[in-house]
C-alpha positions in Angstrom: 37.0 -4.9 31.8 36.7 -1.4 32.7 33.6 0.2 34.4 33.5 3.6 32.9 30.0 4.9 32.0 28.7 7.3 29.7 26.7 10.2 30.6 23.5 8.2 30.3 24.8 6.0 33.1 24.9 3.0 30.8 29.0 0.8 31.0 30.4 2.6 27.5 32.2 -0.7 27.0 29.5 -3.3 26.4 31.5 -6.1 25.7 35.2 -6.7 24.9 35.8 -10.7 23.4 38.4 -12.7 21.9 37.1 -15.1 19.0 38.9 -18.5 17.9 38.0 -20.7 15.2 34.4 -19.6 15.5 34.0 -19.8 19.4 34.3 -17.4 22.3 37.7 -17.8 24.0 38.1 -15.2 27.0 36.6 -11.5 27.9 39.6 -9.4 27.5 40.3 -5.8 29.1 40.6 -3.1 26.8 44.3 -2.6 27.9 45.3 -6.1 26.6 43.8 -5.8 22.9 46.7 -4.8 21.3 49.5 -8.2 22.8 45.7 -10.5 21.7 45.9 -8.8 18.0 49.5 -10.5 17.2 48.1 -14.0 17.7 47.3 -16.2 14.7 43.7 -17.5 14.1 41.6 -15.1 16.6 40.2 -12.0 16.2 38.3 -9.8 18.7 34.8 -8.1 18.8 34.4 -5.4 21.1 31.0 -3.2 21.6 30.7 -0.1 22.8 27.7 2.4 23.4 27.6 6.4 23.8 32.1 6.4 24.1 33.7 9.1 25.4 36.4 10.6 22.9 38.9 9.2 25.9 37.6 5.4 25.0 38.0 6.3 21.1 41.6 7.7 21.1 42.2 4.7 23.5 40.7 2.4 21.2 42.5 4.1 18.6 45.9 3.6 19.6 45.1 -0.4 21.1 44.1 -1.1 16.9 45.7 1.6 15.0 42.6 3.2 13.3 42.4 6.1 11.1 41.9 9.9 12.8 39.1 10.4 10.4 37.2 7.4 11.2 37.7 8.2 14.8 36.5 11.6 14.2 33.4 10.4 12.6 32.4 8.1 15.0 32.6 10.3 17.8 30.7 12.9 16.3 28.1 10.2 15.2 26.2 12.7 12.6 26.9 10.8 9.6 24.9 9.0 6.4 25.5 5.5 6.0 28.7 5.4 4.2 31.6 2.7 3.5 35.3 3.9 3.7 38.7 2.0 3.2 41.6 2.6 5.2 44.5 0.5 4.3 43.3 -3.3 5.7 40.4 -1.7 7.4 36.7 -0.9 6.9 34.7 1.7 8.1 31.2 1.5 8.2 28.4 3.6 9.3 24.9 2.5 9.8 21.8 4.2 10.5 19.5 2.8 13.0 15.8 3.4 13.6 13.9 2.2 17.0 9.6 3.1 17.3 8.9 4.1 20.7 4.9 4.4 20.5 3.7 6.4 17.2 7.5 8.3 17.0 10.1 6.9 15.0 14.1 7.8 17.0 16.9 7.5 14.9 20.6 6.5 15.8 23.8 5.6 14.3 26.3 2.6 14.6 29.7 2.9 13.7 31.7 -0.4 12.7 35.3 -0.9 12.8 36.8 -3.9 10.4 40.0 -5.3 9.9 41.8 -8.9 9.7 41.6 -9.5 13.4 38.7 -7.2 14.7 35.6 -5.8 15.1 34.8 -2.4 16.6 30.9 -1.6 17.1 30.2 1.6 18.8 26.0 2.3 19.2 24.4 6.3 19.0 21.2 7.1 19.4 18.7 4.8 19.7 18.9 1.4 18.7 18.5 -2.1 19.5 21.1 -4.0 21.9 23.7 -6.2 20.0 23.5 -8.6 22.5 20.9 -10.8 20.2 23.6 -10.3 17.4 26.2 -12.1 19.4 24.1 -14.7 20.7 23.5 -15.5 17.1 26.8 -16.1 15.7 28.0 -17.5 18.6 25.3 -20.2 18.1 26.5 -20.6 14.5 30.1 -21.3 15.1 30.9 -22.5 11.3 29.9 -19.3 10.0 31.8 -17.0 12.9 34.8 -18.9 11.9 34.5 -16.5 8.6 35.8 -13.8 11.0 35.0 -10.1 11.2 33.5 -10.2 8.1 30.5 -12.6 8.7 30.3 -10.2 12.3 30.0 -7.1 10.0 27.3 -9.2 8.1 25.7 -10.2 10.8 25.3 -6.5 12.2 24.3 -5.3 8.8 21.5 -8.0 8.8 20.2 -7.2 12.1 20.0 -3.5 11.4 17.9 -3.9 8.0 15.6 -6.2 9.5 14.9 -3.6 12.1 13.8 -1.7 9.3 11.0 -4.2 8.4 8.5 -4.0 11.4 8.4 0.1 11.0 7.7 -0.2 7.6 4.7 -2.3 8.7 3.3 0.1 11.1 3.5 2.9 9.4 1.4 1.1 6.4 -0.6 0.4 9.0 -0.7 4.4 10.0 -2.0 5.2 6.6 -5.0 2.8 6.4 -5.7 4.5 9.4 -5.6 8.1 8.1 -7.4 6.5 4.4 -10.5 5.5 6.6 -10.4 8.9 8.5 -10.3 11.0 5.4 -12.7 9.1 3.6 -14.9 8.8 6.2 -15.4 12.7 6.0 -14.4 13.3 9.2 -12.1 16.4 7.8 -10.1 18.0 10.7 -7.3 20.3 10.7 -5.1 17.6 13.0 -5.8 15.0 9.9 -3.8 17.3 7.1 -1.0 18.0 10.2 -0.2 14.2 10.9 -0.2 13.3 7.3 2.6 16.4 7.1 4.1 14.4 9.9 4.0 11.0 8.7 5.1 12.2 5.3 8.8 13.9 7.0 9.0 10.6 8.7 9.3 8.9 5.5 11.8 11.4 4.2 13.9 10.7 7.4 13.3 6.7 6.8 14.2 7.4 3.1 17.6 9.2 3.8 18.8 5.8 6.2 17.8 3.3 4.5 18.8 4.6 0.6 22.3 5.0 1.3 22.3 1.7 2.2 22.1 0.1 -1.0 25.5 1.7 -2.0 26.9 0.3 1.0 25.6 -3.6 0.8 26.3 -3.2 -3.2 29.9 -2.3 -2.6 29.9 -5.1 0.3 29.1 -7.7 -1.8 31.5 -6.8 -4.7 34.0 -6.0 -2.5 37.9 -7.7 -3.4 39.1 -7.0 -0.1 40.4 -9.0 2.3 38.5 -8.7 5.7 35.4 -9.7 3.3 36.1 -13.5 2.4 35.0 -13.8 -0.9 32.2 -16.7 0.3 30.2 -14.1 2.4 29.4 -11.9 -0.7 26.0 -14.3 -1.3 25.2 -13.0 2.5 25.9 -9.4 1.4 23.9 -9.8 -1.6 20.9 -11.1 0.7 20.7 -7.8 2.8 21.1 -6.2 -0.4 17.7 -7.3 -1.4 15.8 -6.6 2.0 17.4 -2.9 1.4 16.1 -2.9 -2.2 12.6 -4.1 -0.4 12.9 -1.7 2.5 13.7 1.2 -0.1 10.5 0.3 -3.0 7.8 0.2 0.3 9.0 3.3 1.6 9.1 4.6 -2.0 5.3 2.9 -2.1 4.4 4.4 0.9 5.8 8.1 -0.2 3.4 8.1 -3.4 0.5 6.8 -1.4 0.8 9.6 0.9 1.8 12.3 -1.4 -1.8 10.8 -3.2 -3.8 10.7 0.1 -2.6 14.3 0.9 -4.1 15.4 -2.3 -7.2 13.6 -1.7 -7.4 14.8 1.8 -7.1 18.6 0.6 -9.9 17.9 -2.6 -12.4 16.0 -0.3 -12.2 19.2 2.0 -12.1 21.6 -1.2 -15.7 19.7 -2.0 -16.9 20.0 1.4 -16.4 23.7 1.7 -18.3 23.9 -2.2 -21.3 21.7 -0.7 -21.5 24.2 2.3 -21.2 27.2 -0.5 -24.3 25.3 -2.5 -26.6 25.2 0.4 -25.3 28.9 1.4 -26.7 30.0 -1.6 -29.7 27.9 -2.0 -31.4 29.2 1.5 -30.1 32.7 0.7 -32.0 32.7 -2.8 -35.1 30.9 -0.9 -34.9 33.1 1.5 -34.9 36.0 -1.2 -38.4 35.4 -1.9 -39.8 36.6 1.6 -37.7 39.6 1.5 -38.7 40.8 -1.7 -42.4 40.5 -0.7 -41.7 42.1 2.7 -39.9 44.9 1.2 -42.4 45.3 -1.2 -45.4 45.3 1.2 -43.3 47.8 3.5 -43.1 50.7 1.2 -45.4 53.5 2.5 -48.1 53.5 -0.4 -51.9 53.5 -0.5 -52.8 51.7 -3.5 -51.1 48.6 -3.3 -52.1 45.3 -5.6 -55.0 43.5 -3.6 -54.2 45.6 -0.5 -58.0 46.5 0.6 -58.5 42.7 -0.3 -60.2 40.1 2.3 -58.2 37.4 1.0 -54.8 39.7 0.0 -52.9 38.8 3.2 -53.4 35.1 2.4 -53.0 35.2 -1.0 -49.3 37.0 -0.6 -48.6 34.5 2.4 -49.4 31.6 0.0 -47.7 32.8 -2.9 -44.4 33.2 -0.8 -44.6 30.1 0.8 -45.4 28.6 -2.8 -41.9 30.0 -4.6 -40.0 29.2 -1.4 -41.2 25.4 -1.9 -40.4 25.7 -5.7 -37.2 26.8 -5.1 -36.4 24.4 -2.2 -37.7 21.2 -4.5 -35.9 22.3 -7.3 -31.9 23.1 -5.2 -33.0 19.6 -3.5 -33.2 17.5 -6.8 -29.7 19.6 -7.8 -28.3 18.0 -4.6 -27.8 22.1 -3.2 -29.5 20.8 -0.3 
């Protein structure tokens, strides 16, 4: 098998094998697939990650695939999508990997036809290598062929899906108890922006998806035997689940987001209240002040021993009215 790497530094040819009633025969070089393709009974699975177009139009003349196809998968900026070409599929998948709090997105690319399978990994995503140990430990079922591979592929991506959904429910508890908790911040309303795009990115991989497992497990064609629909229609149903959380999730936080900019909308009117309740407390004292400061002779009670006091306890008096009566209005 060749050693060429991509410019990650990663082999771009992950693993090249030739299948027979449901067991692994041989690895095979990539120069040998197309004498393996005329024998009877096999079929071959090769994987590849980050190709260079060199490996594609290689691969493309060893099984004869469409320029299109090959054109999409070496551009690898795709939604999920199903295409026919004659005997062949082509499939592209959307991936999703969480790395810490970030969600990455990549793309897998699958190639399907009597004899073959052709996986080629963007982006980020999961190894395969879990995928193969799987069928390969299910032998009755690889003996389907390439179809129960592409189902088995399918599967493993749409699970993937599962354990981000999780955390990112998991996120907006999080942000519920922050914003009910009054603790309102600037950085709160910015990650719920954030976590609400992240959503929109999950929604756009995972919805086209229904079309594609709906059309799998309809599909009269024949590198799909017709006793692997009932596996097609399973992932069918995790999509439809995957699709209704994220659709959950989308109207919880388009709800919280309201709630976050109301509960700050009510904190800024509670700072308004007590604004105005110490400035018309405060009123009081400046009236008398401004009053007593005018330049007159005959004032009221001016030239009187207890005049001072009296004023001083009058003020204070209203000031204490005033502050019982914004208290019991919850101003203050």
């Amino acid at each position: 098998m060749a050693e060429a790497v991509n410019d990650l530094g990663t082999p771009m040819i992950v693993n090249c094998a030739v299948y027979a009633h449901g067991r692994k025969v041989t690895d095979l070089p990539i120069e040998q697939i197309s004498d393996v393709l005329q024998n009877e009974g096999q079929f071959l699975w090769v994987g590849l990650h980050e190709p260079s177009e060199a490996l594609l139009r290689q691969i493309q003349e060893e099984f004869g695939l469409h320029d299109l196809a090959i054109e999409d998968a070496h551009r690898a900026h795709q939604r999920p999508k199903i295409e026919e070409y004659g005997d062949e599929l082509f499939v592209v998948l959307r991936t999703a990997r969480l790395e810490g709090d970030a969600i990455h997105f990549g793309e897998t690319h699958v190639f399907v036809g009597p004899r073959f399978v052709v996986s080629i990994r963007h982006g980020a995503s999961l190894t395969y290598a879990r995928v193969r140990e799987r069928c390969e430990a299910t032998p009755e079922l690889l003996e389907k062929g390439p179809g129960f591979v592409l189902y088995a592929l399918l599967d493993f991506i749409v699970d993937n899906y599962f354990p981000i959904v999780d955390a990112l429910e998991e996120r907006l508890e999080d942000l519920e108890e922050e914003i009910f908790g009054r603790q309102f911040r600037r950085e709160t309303t910015e990650r719920i922006y954030h976590f609400k795009r992240e959503l929109g990115m999950i929604k756009r991989a995972v919805s086209p998806l229904m079309e594609v497992c709906n059309r799998l497990s309809r599909f009269d064609h024949r590198t799909i035997p017709q006793d692997m629909q009932p596996y097609f229609r399973d992932v069918y149903d995790h999509v439809l689940r995957i699709n209704e959380a994220v659709d959950s999730l989308r109207d919880l936080v388009a709800t919280v987001l309201e709630a976050n900019l109301s509960l700050v909308s009510i904190g800024q009117n509670d700072v308004m209240k007590k604004l105005a309740a110490w400035a018309a407390i405060l009123a009081v004292p400046t009236m008398v002040a401004g009053i007593y400061g005018m330049n007159f002779d005959f004032m009221p009670e001016l030239h009187w021993r207890w005049g001072y006091p009296g004023v001083m306890a009058l003020t204070a008096g209203l000031c204490g009215f005033l502050y019982s009566r914004f208290k019991r209005a919850t101003w203050l």
